[in-house]
C-alpha positions as CSV (number, residue, x, y, z in Angstrom):
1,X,58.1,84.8,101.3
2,X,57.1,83.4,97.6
3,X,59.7,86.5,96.3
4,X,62.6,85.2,98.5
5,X,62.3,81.4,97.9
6,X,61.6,82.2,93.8
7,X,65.4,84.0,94.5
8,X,66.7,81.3,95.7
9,X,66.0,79.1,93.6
10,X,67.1,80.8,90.5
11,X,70.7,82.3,89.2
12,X,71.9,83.8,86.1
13,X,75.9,84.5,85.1
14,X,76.9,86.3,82.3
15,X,80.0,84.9,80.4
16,X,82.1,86.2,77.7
17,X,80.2,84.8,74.8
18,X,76.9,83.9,76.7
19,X,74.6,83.6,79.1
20,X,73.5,80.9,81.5
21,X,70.4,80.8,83.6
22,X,69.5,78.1,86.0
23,X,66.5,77.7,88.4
24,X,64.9,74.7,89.3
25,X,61.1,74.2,88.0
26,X,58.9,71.5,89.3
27,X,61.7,70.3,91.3
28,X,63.8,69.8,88.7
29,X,67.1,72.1,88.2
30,X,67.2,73.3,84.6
31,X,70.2,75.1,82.8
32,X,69.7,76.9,80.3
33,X,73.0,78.4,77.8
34,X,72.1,81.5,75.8
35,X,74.9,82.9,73.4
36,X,74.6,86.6,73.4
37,X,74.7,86.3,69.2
38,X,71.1,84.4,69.8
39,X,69.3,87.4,71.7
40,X,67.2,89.4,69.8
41,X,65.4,91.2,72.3
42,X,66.0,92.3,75.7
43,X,63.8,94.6,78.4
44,X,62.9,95.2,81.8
45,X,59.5,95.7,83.6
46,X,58.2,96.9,87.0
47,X,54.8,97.1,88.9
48,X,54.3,100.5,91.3
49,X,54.9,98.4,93.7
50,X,58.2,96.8,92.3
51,X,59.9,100.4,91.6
52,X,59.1,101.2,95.7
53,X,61.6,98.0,96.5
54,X,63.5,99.5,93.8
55,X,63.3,95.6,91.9
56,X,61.9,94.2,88.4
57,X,61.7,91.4,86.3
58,X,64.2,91.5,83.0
59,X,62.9,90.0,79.8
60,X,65.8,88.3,77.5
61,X,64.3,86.8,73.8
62,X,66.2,85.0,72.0
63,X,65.9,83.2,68.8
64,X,66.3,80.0,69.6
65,X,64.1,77.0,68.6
66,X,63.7,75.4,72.2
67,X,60.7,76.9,74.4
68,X,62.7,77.2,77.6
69,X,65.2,79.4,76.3
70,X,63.1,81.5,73.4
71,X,62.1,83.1,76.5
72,X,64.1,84.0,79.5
73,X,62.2,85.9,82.8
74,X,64.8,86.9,85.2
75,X,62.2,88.0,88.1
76,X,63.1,90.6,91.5
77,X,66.2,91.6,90.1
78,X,67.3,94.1,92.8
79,X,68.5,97.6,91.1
80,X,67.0,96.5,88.3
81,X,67.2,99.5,86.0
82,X,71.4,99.5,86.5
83,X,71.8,96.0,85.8
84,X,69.5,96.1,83.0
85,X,71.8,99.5,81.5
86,X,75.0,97.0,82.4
87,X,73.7,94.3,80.4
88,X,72.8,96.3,77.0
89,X,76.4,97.7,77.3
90,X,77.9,94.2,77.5
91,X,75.8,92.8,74.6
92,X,76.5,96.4,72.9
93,X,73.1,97.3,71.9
94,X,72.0,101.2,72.9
């Protein structure tokens, strides 16, 4: 139930130049603009348990100075090893 109401409460879209990833944290909604020339890093990760469900958790780093977005989790991301393949094509790294 944790998994469903974490979903719920977070969304990210992918624009032409950049990203944008909102979810609300301590009851507060947050927004968060990434332009894809600020990423320097981007992964994926799954537990055993998380590749059954066939979800994951993507990592996006970025080099910007604020905390919120050096960091970017985007958590139960269903298919997650498709959307991550999607996204590296978009931003054109192999």
């Amino acid at each position: 139930k944790y998994e469903k109401y974490k979903i719920k409460l977070s969304k990210c879209t992918f624009y032409m130049t950049k990203l944008v990833y909102e979810r609300v944290m301590f009851f507060k909604k947050i927004k968060i603009e990434i332009p894809y020339s600020e990423i320097k890093e981007i992964s994926y990760r799954q537990t055993r348990l998380e590749k059954k469900c066939n979800i994951g958790t993507i990592y996006i780093k970025s080099s910007s100075k604020n905390l919120l977005e050096k960091n970017v989790f985007i958590d139960s991301v269903k298919n997650v090893e498709k959307v991550f393949a999607t996204i590296k094509e978009k931003l054109g790294q192999e």
